[in-house]
N, C-alpha and C positions, 0 to 999 in steps of 0.2 A: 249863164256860163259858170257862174262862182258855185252853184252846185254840182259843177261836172269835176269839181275840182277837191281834193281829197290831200290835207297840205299835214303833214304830220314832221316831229321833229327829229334830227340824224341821231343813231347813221339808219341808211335807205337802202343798204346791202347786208343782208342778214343771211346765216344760214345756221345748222345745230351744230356747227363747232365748240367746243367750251375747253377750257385751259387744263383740264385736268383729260381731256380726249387725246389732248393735244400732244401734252407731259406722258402721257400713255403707250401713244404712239411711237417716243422718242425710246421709251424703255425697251419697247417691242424689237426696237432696230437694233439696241445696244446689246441684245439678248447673244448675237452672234461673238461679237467680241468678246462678251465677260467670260462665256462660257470658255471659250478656247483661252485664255487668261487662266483660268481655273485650270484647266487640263494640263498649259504650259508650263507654269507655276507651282500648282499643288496649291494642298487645304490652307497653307499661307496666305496666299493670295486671296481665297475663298474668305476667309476673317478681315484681311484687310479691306474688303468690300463690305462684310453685314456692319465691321465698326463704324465706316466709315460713312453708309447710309443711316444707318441709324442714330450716330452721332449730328448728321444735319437734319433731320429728322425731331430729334428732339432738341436741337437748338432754336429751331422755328416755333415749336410748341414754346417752351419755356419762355421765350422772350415774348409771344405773346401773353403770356399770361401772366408776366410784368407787368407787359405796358398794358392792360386789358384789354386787348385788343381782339377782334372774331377771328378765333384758332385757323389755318388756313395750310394745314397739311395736307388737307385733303385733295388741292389743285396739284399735289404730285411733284410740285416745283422742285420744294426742296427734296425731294427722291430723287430729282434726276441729277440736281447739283453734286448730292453724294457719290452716286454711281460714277457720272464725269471723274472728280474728284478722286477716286478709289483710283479709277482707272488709268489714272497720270500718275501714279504712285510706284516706288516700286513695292514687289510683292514682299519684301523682305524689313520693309520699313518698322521703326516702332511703332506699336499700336497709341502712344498718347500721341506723338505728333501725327498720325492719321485726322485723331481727336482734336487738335489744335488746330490742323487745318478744315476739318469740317467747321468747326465754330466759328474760326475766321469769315470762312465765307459763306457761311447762313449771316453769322452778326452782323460785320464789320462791313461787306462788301454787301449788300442785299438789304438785311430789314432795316439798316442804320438808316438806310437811303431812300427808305417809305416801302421795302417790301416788292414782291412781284408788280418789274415795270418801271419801275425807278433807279434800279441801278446804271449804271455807267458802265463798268465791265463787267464781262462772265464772269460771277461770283466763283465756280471751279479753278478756272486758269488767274483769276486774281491770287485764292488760296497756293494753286501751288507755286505763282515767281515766287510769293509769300516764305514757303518751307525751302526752295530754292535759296534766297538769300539769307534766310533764319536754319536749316539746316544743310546748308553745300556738300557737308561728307557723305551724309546718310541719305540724299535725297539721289546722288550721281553715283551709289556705290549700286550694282546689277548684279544678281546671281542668276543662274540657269545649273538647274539638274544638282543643286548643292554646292556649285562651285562658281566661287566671283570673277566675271569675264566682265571685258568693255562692250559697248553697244557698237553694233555693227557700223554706224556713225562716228563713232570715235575711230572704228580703223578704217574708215574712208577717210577723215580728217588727219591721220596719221601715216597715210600710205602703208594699211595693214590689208590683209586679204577678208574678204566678204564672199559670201553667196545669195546672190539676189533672188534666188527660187528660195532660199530660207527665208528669206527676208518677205516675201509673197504672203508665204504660209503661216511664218509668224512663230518658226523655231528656233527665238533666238532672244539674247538676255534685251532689255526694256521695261519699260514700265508695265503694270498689266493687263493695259487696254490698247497699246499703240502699236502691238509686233506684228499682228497678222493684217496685212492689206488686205487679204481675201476677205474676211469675216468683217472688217470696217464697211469694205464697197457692200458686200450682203447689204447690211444696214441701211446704207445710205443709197440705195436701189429702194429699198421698202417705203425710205421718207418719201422717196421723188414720185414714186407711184400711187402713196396715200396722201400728196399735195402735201406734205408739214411742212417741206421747203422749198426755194425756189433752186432751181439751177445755176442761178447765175453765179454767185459765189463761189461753192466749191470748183465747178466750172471755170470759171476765170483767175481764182486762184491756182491752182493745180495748172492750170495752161503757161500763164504767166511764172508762176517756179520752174516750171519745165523748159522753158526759154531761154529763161535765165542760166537754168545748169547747164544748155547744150551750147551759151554761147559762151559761157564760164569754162568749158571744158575744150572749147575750141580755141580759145585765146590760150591755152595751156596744153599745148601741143596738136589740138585735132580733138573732131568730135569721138567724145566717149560713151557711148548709151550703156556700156554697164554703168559708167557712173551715174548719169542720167537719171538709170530704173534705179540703182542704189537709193538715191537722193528720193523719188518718188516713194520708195516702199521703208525707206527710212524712219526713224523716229517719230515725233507726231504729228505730220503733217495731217495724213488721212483722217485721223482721229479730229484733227484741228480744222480743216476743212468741212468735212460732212455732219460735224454735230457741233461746235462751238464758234468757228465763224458764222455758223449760220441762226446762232440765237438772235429768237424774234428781238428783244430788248435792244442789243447791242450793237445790232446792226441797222444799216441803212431801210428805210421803207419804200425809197423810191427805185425803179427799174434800175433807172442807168445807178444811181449811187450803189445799187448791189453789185453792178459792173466796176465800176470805180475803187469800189470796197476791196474785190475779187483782186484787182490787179495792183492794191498797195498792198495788200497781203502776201502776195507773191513774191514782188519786188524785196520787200523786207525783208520776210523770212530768206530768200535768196541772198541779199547781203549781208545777215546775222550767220547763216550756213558757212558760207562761200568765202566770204571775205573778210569775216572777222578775225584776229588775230589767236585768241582760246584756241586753243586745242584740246582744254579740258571740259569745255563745254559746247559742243555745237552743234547743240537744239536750235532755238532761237523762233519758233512757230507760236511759243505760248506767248514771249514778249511781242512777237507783231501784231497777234490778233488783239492785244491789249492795248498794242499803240493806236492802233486802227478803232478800238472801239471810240477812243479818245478824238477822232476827227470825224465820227460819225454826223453831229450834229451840223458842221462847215460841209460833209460832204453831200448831206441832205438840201443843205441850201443850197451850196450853184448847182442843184442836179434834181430841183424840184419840177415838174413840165407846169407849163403856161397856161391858164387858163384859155377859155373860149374867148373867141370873139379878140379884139383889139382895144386897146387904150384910147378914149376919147381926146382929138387933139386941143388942148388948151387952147381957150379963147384970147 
């Protein structure tokens, strides 16, 4: 019998995935957003992207080659952390604090932390609450077509007028990877089809906000679904959903805690939107997915499944 048996050590599920396939794929998907960013924005925006990769890019190198450590640009990580990064930006930002926050969150947030796999939060949305509360004027000031306008979200937070078909398309002032819903969901169609992510996440986050707004909006005279779609095609939820909640690191491993994940994300972000008092700022997507990654580990335990079989009852 012990020859019929073939006993080798984990893991015992294998396939030719590898981290830089993986990191690849994700660029593939961002591919729609950045471009329509470029087009939205102009060659601005285009710069604040090659700075801003290339600046995490060689903060990865260099710090390896401090600590001498095996150079590991090549798993793509830190490309995607830039691009993320760039794309929470506005397009009109100074190029050193682009720089500052690239190094933030290649250094400070990621390799400080032992590198791919160890960090605690997305290194991107750590950098930008980062220039958020280190730069507040220049990170919230929005241009479109040469001229500085509020984000569509500030005049929903202010009972100003919107167009939720701009807002779709992504003609409209933001950062320069969050305006176009269309070209996010693109992307985030491509993940769900090449397996990079699960559904459950952006899935149960985006449902859970949605719930939130329609019951927010009904306690407040009657249901509104411009406001609704507003809120959905708004700021960076999409962007936050389909590619940064759903970093492998940061989030849950287990089924139901990706559900779990989904719907404190939602919750959050809905009362950072909704019911916060700012009017100057009512994002609130990047801080939840940040708080969220913070209860990751608690929500992995009570939402781990049970092994086989039963507990032996004490003698």
């Amino acid at each position: 019998m012990n020859e019929l048996l073939n006993v080798s050590s984990n893991p015992h599920i294998r396939d030719n995935q590898t981290t830089s396939k993986i990191m690849l794929d994700v660029l593939i998907a961002l591919i729609p957003a950045t471009i329509f960013g470029v087009y939205n924005f102009g060659t601005r925006a285009l710069l604040v992207i090659l700075i801003t990769v290339a600046a995490s890019i060689t903060s990865e190198a260099v710090y390896d080659l401090i600590m001498k450590k095996k150079l590991t640009i090549g798993d793509l990580s830190g490309t995607v952390t830039g691009l993320l990064l760039a794309l929470n930006l506005p397009p009109d930002l100074p190029i050193w604090i682009a720089i500052l926050g690239a190094v933030f969150a290649i250094i400070v947030v990621k390799m400080i932390f032992g590198g791919l796999g160890q960090n605690f939060m997305n290194p991107a949305l750590g950098a930008r609450c980062f220039l958020l509360l280190s730069f507040t004027g220049q990170m919230t000031r929005f241009t479109l077509d040469g001229v500085t306008t509020a984000t569509p979200l500030y005049h929903m937070k202010n009972g100003g007028a919107y167009d939720v078909m701009k807002m779709f398309i992504g003609t409209t002032a933001g950062t320069i990877g969050e305006t176009s819903t269309l070209a996010i969901l693109i992307g985030g169609v491509y993940l769900l089809i090449k397996r990079i992510i699960d559904f459950r996440i952006p899935v149960f986050y985006i449902g859970t906000f949605t719930l939130f707004a329609i019951i927010y909006s009904a306690a407040n005279g009657g249901v509104d679904f411009k406001f609704v779609a507003g809120q959905l095609c708004g700021g960076g939820l999409m962007l936050g959903a389909w590619f940064m909640a759903t970093d492998y690191v940061t989030s849950p491993i287990t089924p139901n805690g990706k559900i779990v994940f989904g719907i404190c994300l939602g919750l959050l972000t809905g009362c950072f939107r909704m019911l916060a008092s700012s009017t100057a700022a009512p994002e609130g997507v990047s801080y939840a997915i940040i708080f969220c990654n913070l209860l990751v580990p608690l929500i992995e335990k009570i939402t781990i499944p049970k092994s086989f079989g039963k507990e032996a009852k004490k003698s």
